[in-house]
N, C-alpha and C positions, 0 to 999 in steps of 0.2 A: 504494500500500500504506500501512494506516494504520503512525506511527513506532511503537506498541508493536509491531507485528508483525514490523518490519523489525528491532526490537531482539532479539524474540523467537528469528526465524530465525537469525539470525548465528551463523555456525561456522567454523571454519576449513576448507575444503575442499580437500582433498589431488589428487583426480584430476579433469581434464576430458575435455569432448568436444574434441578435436584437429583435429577437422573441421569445426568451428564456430567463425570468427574472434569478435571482439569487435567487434560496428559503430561504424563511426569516433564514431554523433554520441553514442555510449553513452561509450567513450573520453573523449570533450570532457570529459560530463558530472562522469565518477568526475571529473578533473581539476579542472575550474572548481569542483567542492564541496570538494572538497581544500584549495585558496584561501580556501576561508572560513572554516579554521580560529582557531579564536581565539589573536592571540601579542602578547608582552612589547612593549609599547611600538608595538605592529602593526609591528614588526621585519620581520615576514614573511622570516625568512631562512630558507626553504627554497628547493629547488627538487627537478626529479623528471625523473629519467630513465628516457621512455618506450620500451620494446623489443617490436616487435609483429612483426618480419620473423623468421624461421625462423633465420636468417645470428645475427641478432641473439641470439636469444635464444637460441642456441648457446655464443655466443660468451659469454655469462654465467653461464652452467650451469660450462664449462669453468674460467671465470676464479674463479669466487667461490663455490663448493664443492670439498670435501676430495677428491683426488685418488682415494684408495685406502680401500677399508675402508669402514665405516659403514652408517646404513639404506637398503641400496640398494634397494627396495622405495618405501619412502617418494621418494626423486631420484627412480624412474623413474615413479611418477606425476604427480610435480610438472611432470617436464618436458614433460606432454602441454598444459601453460597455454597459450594463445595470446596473451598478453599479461602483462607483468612492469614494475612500474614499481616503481621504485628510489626513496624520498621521500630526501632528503640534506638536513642541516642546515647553516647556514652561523653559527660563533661569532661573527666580526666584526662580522658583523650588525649583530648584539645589543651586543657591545662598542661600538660606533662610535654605535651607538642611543643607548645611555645615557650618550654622553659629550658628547650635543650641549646644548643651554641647558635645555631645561625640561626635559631630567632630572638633569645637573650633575655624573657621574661622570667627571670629564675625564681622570682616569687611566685609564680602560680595565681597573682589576684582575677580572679574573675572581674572585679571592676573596672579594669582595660580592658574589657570586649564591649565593645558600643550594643552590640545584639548577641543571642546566644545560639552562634555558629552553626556549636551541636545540634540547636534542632531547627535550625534554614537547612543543613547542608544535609541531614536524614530527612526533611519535608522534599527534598528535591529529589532523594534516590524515589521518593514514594510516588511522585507524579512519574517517573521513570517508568515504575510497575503499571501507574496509568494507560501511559500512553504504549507501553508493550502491550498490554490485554486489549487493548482497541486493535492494535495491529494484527494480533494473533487472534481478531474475529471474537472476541470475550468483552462482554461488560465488566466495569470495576464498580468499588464506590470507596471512598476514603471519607472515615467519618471518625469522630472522637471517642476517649473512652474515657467517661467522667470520672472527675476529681476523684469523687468520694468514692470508685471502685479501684481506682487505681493499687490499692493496698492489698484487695480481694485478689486481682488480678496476678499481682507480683505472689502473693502465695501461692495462689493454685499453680503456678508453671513454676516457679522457684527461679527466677528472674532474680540476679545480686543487683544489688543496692544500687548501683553505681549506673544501670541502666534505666531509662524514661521510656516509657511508652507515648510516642506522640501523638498515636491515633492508630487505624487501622485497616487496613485493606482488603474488602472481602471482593473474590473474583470466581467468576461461572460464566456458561451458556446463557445469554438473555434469556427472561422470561416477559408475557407482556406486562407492561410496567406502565403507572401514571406517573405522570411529569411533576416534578416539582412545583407547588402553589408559588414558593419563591422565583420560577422564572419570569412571572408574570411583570419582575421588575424592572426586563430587558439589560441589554447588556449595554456597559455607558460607553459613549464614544472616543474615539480617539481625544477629541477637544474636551473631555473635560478630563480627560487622567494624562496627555502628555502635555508636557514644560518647557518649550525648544528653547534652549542659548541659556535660560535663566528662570527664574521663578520670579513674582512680586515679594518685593521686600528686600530685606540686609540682605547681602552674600557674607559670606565668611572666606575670606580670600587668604587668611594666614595658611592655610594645608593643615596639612599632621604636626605634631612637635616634633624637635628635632630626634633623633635616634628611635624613634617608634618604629618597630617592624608593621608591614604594611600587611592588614588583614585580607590576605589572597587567597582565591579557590585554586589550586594544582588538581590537575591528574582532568 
């Protein structure tokens, strides 16, 4: 599929076919493009936990959604996905990245990262898996997994401390599916989200301070 098209396609799809696993070497694939996300110092510190047995992906539905209440409609076609994978960001990573020689931050403060890398640079392997699953003819949907499960969630898989879960990625055979109430709020234009030469207001023309390594994506 040409990549405008595959950009074109992508949506977030709510319900699958249930009867239709995901074949392992399609699996591999979302995976391995996932890794080629672009990150800070090629930190690479994610990782992704994959759920593809029934047992499994049970046991995450229970763990890491709100018991009682809410869009029960929307969970019960989620939970027809045949595959769920979890992208998790790892800080230390990143901290331990830029405190080696050639980048020089040997204290480790997280308050010199303007943003928290770790999960821009794991949010981007995850649109990766997106837009693979469009290409390889498979709906996705990347959706959150609340606060207050988050805890539920890290015990039932035994996920160490040091890993975040930034959301989740269930992927299957479409099923037919309703459109989000929220697109009805169309998509904004170019003119009101691009800024060409400048923005109104100050500019900050000093740059970076002096000896600051310069927060880059590699790889």
């Amino acid at each position: 599929m040409e990549f405008a098209d595959v950009v074109r396609r992508r949506r977030m799809v709510r319900n699958y076919d249930p009867d239709r696993p995901v074949p392992a070497e399609v699996v591999e694939r979302v995976l391995r493009h996932a890794t080629h996300a672009p990150s800070a110092g090629f930190a690479q510190g994610w990782a992704f936990l994959v759920l593809e047995t029934a047992a499994e992906r049970e046991l995450f539905w229970d763990a890491a959604t709100p018991q009682t209440g809410g869009r029960s409609r929307w969970l019960a076609n989620m939970r027809t996905a045949p595959l769920i994978i979890v992208p998790l960001s790892n800080k230390s990573a990143y901290l331990d990245r830029y405190a080696e020689s050639d980048k020089g931050w040997t204290d480790r403060d997280e308050a010199r990262w303007p943003v928290p890398y770790w999960h821009v640079d794991t949010g981007m392997a995850a649109l990766l898996m997106l837009l693979t699953a469009v290409d390889e003819g498979l709906g996705a949907c990347f959706f959150g997994v609340p606060a207050q499960r988050v805890g539920a969630f890290r015990q039932a898989f035994d996920v160490p401390g040091e890993y975040t879960p930034i959301g989740a990625v269930s992927v299957g055979y479409r099923a037919p599916d309703h459109r989000s109430a929220s697109l009805r709020r169309g998509r904004r234009s170019l003119d009101e989200v691009v800024h060409r030469g400048r923005w109104s207001g100050t500019v900050d023309r000093d740059g970076p301070s002096a000896g600051a390594p310069v927060l880059a994506a590699d790889g």
